[in-house]
N, C-alpha and C positions, 0 to 999 in steps of 0.2 A: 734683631737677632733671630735665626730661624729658632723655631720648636725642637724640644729633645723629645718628649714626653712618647713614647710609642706605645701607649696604651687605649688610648683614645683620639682619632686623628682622620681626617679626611684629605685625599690627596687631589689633585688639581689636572684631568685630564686635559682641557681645554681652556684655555682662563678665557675668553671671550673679548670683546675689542677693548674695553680697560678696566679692569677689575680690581678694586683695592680693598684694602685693612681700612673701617674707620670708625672710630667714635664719635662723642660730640666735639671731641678736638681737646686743642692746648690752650688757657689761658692767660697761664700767666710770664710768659717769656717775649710778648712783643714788644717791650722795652727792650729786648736784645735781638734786634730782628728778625725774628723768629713767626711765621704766619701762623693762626690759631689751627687751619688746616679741619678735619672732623667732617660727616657728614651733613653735605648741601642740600637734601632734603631730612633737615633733622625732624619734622614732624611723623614722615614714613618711617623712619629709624625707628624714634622712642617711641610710637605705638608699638611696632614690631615688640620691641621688647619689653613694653606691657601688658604684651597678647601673652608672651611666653613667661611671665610672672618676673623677670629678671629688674636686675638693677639696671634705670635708663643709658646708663650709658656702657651697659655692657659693649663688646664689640663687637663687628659686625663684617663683613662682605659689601659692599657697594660697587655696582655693574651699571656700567652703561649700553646701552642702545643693545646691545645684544648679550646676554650673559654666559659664565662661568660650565665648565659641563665636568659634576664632580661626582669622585665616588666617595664610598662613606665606609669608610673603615672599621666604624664600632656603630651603633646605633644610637640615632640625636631626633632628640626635637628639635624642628626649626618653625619657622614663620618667613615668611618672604610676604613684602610691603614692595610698594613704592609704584613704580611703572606699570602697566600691565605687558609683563611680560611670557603668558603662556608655560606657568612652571610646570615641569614635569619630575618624575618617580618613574625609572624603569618604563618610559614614554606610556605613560600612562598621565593624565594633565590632573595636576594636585587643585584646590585651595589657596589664593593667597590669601591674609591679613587672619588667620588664624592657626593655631597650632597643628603642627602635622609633624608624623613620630616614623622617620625614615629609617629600615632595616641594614643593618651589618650589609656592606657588596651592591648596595642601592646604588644608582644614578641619578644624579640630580641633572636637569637640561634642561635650556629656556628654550623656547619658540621665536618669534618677530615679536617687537612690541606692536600693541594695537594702538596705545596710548602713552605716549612719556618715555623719558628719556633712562631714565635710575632707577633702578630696585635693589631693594636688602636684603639680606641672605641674613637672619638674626638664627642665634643659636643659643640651646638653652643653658650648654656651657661656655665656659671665659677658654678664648686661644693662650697657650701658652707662650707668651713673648713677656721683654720685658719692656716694660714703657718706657720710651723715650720723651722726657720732660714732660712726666704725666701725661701721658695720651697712648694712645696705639695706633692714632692715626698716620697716616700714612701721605709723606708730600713727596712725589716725585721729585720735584725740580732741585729740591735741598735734598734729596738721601737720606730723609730720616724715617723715622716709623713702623709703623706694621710691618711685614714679612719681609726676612732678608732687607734689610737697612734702605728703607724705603723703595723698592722695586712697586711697580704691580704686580700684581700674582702673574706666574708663569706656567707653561706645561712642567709636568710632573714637580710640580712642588708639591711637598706634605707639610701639615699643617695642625698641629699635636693641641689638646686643649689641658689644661691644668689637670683636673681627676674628671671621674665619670659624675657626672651629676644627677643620678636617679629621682631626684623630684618632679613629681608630675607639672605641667603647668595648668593654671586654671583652667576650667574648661566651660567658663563661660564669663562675659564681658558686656561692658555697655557700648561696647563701639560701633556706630554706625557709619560704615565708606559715605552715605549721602548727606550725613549730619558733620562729618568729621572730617571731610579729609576734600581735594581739589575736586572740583568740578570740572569736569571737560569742558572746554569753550573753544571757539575760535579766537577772541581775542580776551587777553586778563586787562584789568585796570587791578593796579597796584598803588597800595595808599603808602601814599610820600611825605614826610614831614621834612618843609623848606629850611635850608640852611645847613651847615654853619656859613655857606659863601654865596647868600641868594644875593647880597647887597652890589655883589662883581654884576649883576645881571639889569636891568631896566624893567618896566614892567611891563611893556609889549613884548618880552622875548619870554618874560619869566609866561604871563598867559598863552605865548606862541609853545612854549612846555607843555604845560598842562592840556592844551586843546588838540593837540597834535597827537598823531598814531606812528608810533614806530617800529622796527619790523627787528627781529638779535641779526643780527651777522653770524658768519660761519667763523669768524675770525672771534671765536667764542670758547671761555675752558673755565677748570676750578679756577682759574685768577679771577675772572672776571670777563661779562658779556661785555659787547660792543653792542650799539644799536647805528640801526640807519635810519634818516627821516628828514624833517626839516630840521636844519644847523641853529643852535641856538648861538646868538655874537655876544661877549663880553662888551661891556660898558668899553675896557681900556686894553688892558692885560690881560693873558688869558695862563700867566703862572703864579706863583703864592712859595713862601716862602715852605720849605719839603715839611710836613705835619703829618700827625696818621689819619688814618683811614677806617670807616669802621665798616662792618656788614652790611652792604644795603647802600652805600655812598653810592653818589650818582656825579662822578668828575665833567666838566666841559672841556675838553683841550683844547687846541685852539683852530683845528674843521671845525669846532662847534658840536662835532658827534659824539653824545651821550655814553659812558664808560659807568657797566654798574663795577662795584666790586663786590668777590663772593671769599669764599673759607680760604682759599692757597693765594689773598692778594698781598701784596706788599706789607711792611707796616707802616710804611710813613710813604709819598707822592707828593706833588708837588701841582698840581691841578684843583680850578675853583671847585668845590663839590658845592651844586644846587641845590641837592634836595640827598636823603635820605631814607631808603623803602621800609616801611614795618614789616619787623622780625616775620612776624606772621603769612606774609605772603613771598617770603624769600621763596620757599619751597614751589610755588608756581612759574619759577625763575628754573630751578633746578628741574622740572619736568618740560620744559621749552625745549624742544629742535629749533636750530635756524628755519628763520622766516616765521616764526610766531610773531604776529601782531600784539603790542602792550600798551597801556595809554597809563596815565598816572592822576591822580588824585588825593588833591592839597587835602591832610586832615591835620589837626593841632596835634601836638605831645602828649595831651591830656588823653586825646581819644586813643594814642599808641598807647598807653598805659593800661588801659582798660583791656581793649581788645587784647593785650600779652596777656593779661592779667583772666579774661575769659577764658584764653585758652586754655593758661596752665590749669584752669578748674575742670575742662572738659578732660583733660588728660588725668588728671587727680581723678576721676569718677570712670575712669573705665573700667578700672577693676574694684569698682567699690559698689558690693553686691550684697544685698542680705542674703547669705546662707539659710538652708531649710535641712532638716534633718528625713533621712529616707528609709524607709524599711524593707527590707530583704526577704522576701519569704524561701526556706533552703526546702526542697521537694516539696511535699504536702504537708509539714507539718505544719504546726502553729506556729512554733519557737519564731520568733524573729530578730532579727542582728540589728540592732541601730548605728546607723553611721551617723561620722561627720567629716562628710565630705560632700563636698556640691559639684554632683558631677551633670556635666552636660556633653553628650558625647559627640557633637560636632562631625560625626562620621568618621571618627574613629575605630578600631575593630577590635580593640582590646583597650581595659584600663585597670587600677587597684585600687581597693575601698581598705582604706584603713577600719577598721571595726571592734565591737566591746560588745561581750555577751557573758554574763554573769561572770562580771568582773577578769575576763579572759582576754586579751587582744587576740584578734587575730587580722591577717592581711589576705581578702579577697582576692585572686587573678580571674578577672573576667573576661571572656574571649567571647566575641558574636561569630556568632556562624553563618 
């Protein structure tokens, strides 16, 4: 359902080669065929809207290979994660992975990626839509979600958000891109826990997996990558009675060419799945161009457990900061205003200190010159 809301709103001069509405998805309708759908690099996402103090699955914008060129109707904080895609502000090149407070009449515009495929466009308000089976995400192929009943965004669409959300966002975090987030490589290995259909396989084909280097195909989308490489051969059959599928399955069909599955795949297939990628390195999946090199590596259940379980702490501590209380000296005098607010200003050029001074609030606007 598009936006009514003309209060708050930014409109869509350019949507870029496919730009969509997404959360972390839908899940609970795949027993009615319905794909979970949500943000393919969910780890770029909910930083993004950790950086901006929101709730993680606020929604979002998600662009590929080239993004969105928009203007800003009222004035928002946003954050943009994910690809390195050259964001700009009135062609001037912003900041990603932290908060940045773009003016009423702004242009937003991306450049060439240097690196990766996706980037987020997080905001520190919520779009006004209404969710479709809990989500806002957005699936093409079905018509449902995000803007205008599942499209991608288009030239001149607008795009209205619930009310103005004048809270600041934090303006400091523990997140580090070198400690957190992908690392450029030429080739990823992705840890894969074997089964539920490793038993269709032998165990010279299953080590011929694991040893072997594969390259995505072009013939690659939110359904799911293709890979090329060496053909892995079933024992017998090479189909299984139609069962779901979960994130990260890895099908044989019967070329033998490797089928991951990603957010907009089926709910149920019919293909032996070999192995299964952890949650945690999907997102190095979603920043792949065709012809990224992959190789995979057997870890047990136990180790995906942990390692999910690592992350969600890394992500639980980025905005988990001891505050310090600061003091304000106003002209020369002595008086001083004690805040509490933990401000770090990021290169920003204005911000508000909430403040208490002989029991008086009052609210600071601070502008750098």
């Amino acid at each position: 359902m598009k936006s009514i809301n003309k209060k708050s709103s930014i409109s869509i001069i350019d949507p870029g080669i496919f730009s969509t509405i997404q959360d972390l998805g839908r899940y609970k309708y795949q027993k009615f065929g319905v794909p979970t759908s949500g943000a393919l690099d969910q780890s770029a996402f909910t930083i993004g809207n950790l950086i901006l103090g929101n709730d993680t699955n606020n929604p979002g914008i998600e662009t590929t290979m080239i993004g969105p060129k928009i203007k800003f109707n009222s004035s928002e904080w946003i954050c943009v994660t994910g690809a390195k895609s050259n964001p700009k502000i009135n062609d001037s090149e912003i900041k990603m992975w932290t908060p940045v407070y773009v003016k009423r009449n702004s242009i937003l515009s991306f450049g060439q990626n240097t690196w990766g495929v996706r980037s987020y466009i997080l905001f520190k308000n919520t779009f006004n839509f209404e969710k479709t089976m809990d989500s806002y995400s957005t699936n093409t192929n079905l018509n449902i979600g995000g803007h205008n009943n599942g499209f991608q965004l288009l030239a001149n669409d607008k795009i209205s958000f619930l009310e103005k959300n004048d809270k600041l966002p934090p303006f400091t975090n523990n997140f580090d891109i070198k400690k957190h987030y992908i690392k450029e490589q030429d080739s990823y290995t992705l840890r894969i826990i074997l089964g539920p259909h490793d038993d269709f396989f032998d165990s010279n084909n299953i080590k011929k997996f694991l040893e072997s280097e594969y390259e995505i195909s072009t013939q690659s989308n939110r359904i799911g990558f293709r890979l090329s490489g060496e053909p892995i051969k079933h024992k017998s059959k090479s189909d299984i009675i139609s069962e779901g599928g979960a994130l990260g399955s890895i099908q044989i069909p019967g070329d033998g060419q490797p089928i991951i599955l990603l957010q907009d795949r089926g709910t149920t297939g019919g293909y032996p799945k070999i192995a299964t990628i952890s949650t945690i390195d999907i997102p190095k999946l979603a920043q792949s161009n065709p012809g990224q090199k992959i190789r995979f590596k057997k870890i047990e259940i136990e180790d995906a457990i942990s390692i999910y379980r690592a992350n969600n702490q890394i992500l639980k501590n980025i905005n988990n900061f001891e505050t310090k209380d600061i003091n304000i000296q106003i002209d020369n005098n002595n008086n001083k205003i004690k805040t509490y607010e933990n401000i770090k200003l990021n290169h920003q050029k204005s911000f508000e200190v909430n403040s208490e001074y002989k029991k008086k609030k009052y609210t600071l606007k601070i502008k750098l010159s």
